[in-house]
Each structure stands twice: as structure tokens, then as C-alpha cells.
N, C-alpha and C positions, 0 to 999 in steps of 0.2 A: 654118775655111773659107779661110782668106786663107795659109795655110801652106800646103792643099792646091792651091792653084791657083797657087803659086809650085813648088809641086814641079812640078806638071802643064806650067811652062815660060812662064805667065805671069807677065810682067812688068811690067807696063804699070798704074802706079795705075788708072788711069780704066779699065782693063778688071777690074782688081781690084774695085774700087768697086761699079760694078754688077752686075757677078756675085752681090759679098756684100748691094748693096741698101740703102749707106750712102752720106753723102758720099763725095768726096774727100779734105776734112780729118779727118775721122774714118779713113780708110784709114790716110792719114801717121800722123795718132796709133799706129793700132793697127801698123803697119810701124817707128814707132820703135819703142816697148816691143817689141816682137818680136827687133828689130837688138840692146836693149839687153840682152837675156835670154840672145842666141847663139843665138840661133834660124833667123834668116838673116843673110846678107852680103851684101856689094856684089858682084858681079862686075862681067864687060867688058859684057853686055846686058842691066844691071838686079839685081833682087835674085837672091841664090843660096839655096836650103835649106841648112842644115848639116846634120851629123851627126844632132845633139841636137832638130833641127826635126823630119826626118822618124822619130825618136824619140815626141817627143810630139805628131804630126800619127795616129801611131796608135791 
């Protein structure tokens, strides 16, 4: 869930967060092991999908 609303151009933990219906700390959690997988990246407004994200966001 939290891949596909970063694909969709969300960026924003706290709109992350409630969308998926968890904390905030739990989002970071789950946005680190995500960064740490290549899953996403940092861009200039936030996190970016990679290749390999919208790979297994399918």
C-alpha cells in the first residue's frame, strides 16, 4: 500500500500514514526497510519509486 501511494505522488509521511491506517512511526519503519530494499529513494519532494518498487508494487 505504502509503495502504491508513493507511486501515485504521495509523499508526505502523515498522509502516508493514514491512508495505510498506521502510526507515523510505523510508516518510517516501514519507509526505511523499503529505502533499504531499493524499493524507493529520496528525491527533490520526498520519496521516489524505483524501478524495482513499481516492479513489486505489482
Amino acid at each position: 500500500m505504502i509503495l502504491e501511494e508513493i507511486q501515485k505522488g504521495i509523499s508526505s509521511v502523515t498522509q502516508i500514514a493514514a491512508t495505510a491506517g498506521i502510526s507515523k512511526g510505523m510508516t518510517y519503519n516501514h519507509l526505511r526497510e523499503l529505502k533499504a530494499m531499493g524499493y524507493i529513494t529520496d528525491g527533490d519532494s520526498g520519496y521516489v519509486i524505483t524501478d524495482a518498487g513499481r516492479i513489486a508494487s505489482i
